[in-house]
C-alpha positions in Angstrom: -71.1 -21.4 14.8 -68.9 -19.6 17.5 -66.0 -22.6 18.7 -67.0 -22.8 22.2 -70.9 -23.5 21.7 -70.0 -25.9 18.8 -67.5 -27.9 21.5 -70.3 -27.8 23.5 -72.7 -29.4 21.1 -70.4 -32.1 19.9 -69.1 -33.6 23.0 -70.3 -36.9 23.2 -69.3 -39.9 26.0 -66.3 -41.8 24.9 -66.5 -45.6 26.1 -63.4 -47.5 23.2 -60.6 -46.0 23.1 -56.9 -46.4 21.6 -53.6 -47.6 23.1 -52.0 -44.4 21.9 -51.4 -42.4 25.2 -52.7 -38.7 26.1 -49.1 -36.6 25.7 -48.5 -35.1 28.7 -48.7 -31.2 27.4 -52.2 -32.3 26.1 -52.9 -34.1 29.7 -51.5 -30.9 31.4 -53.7 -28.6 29.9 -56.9 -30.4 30.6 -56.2 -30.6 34.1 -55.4 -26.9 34.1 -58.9 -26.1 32.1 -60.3 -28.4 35.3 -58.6 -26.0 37.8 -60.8 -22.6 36.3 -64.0 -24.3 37.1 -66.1 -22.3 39.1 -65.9 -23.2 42.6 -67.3 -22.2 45.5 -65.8 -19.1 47.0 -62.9 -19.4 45.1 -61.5 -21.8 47.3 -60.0 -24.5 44.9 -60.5 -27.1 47.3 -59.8 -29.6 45.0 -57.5 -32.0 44.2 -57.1 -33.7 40.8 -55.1 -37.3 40.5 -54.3 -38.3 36.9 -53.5 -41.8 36.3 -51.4 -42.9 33.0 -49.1 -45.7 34.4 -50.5 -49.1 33.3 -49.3 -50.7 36.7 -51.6 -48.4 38.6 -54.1 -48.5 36.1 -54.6 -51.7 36.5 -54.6 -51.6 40.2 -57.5 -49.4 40.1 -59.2 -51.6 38.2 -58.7 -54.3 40.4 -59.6 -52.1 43.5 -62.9 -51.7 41.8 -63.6 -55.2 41.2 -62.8 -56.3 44.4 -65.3 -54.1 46.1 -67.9 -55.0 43.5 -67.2 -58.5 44.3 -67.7 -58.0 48.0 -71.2 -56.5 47.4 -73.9 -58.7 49.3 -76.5 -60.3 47.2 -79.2 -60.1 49.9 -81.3 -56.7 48.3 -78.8 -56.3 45.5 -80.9 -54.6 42.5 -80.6 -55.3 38.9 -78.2 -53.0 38.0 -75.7 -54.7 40.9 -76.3 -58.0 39.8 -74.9 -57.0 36.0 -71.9 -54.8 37.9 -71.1 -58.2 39.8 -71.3 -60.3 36.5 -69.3 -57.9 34.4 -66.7 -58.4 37.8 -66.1 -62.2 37.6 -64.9 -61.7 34.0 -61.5 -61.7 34.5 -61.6 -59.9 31.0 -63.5 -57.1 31.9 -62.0 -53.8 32.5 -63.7 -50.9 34.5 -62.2 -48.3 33.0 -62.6 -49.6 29.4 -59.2 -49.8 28.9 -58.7 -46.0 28.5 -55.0 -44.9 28.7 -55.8 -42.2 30.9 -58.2 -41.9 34.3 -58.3 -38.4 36.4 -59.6 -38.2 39.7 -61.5 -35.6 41.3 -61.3 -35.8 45.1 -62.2 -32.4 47.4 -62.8 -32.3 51.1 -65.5 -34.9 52.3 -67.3 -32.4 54.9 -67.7 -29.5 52.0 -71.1 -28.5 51.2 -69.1 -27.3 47.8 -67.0 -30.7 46.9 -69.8 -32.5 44.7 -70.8 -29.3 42.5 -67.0 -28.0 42.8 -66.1 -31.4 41.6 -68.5 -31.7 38.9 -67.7 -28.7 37.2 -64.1 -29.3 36.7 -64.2 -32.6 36.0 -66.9 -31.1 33.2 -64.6 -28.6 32.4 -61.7 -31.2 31.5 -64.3 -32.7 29.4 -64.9 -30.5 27.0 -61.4 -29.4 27.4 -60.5 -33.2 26.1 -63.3 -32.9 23.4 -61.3 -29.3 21.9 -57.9 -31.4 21.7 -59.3 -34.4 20.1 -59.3 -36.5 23.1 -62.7 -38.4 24.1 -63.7 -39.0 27.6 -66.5 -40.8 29.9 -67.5 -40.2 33.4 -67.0 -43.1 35.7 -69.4 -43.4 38.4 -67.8 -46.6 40.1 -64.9 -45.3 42.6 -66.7 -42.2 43.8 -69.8 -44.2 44.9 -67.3 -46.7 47.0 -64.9 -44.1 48.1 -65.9 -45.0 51.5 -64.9 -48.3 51.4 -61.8 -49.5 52.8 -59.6 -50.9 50.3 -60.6 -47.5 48.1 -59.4 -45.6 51.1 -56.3 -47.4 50.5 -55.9 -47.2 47.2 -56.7 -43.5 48.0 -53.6 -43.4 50.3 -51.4 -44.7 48.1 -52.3 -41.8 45.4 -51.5 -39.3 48.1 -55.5 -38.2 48.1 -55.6 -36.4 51.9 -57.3 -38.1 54.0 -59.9 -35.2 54.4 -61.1 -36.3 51.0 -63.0 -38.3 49.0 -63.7 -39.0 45.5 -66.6 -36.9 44.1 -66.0 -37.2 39.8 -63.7 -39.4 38.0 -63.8 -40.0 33.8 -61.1 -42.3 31.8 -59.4 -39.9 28.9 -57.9 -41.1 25.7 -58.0 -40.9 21.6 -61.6 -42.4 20.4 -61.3 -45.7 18.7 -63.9 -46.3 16.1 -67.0 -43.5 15.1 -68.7 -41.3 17.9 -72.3 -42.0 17.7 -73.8 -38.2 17.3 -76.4 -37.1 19.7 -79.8 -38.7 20.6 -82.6 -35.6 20.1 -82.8 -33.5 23.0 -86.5 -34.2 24.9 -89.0 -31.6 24.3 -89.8 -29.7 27.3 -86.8 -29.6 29.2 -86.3 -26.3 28.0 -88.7 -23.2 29.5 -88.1 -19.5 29.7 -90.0 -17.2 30.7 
């Protein structure tokens, strides 16, 4: 099978992960396979903020869990409710202890930033996958990138103010088996 379609195939979401740290030729290169993701009108509007030191790690983390904490009850739905019991356990980490977590942030009045986004952050994906390296999207910071301590946190990882968090993943060496893939539905597929 050609190398490209079989990396393709064989990428699979990466949730446990080892200690063992992403070496920084390895991290280099997926960020650069992020940066020739299409994009719209070439503009590389971008900007990608990876994350290795445990200090700020951590702080992300905590970021997270303090705005998941602040969530109002009043109209929460279920999946809220488990996102603020998973948040009281101190033990609990929201970026499931992977060594590395990259940041895809573009300008917040683009029409482009979520698709621009989503394709590099895809692209360092499978870019991970070719190397060895598993990886998981992480939906948490860019849905509260509007909230105030995130802005902060923002700040403090030089992220321009004209921008906000569209994609973000955690990247590191799989612990344990990757499950292969669930069947692919029937009928999601037409040509004509």
């Amino acid at each position: 099978m050609n190398p490209v379609i079989e990396n393709l195939l064989t990428r699979r979401s990466v949730r446990s992960f080892q200690k063992k740290q992403i070496p920084l030729e390895d991290l280099e290169l997926i960020l650069k396979a992020g940066s020739y993701a299409p994009n719209g009108m070439g503009l590389q509007a971008w900007k990608f903020t990876a994350i290795q030191n445990p200090q700020v790690l951590k702080k992300v983390d905590d970021v997270i869990r303090q705005v998941i904490l602040s969530t109002p009850l009043e109209n929460a739905d279920e999946r809220t409710l488990r996102m603020i019991e998973r948040a009281k356990d101190p033990n609990h980490n929201f970026l499931n202890n992977a060594p590395t977590y990259i940041i895809v942030s573009h300008l917040k009045d683009s029409l482009l930033a979520m698709a621009d986004s989503a394709l590099a952050l895809g692209n360092m994906m499978l870019a991970a996958h070719s190397l060895g390296i598993g990886s998981c999207w992480f939906n948490s910071l860019p849905r509260m990138t509007h909230h105030p301590c995130v802005r902060q946190l923002l700040t403090e990882l030089e992220i321009p103010e004209d921008h906000i968090v569209y994609a973000a993943g955690v990247f590191g060496y799989p612990e344990g088996d990757i499950k292969p893939s669930a069947p692919r539905k029937e009928g999601i597929i037409k040509i004509f």
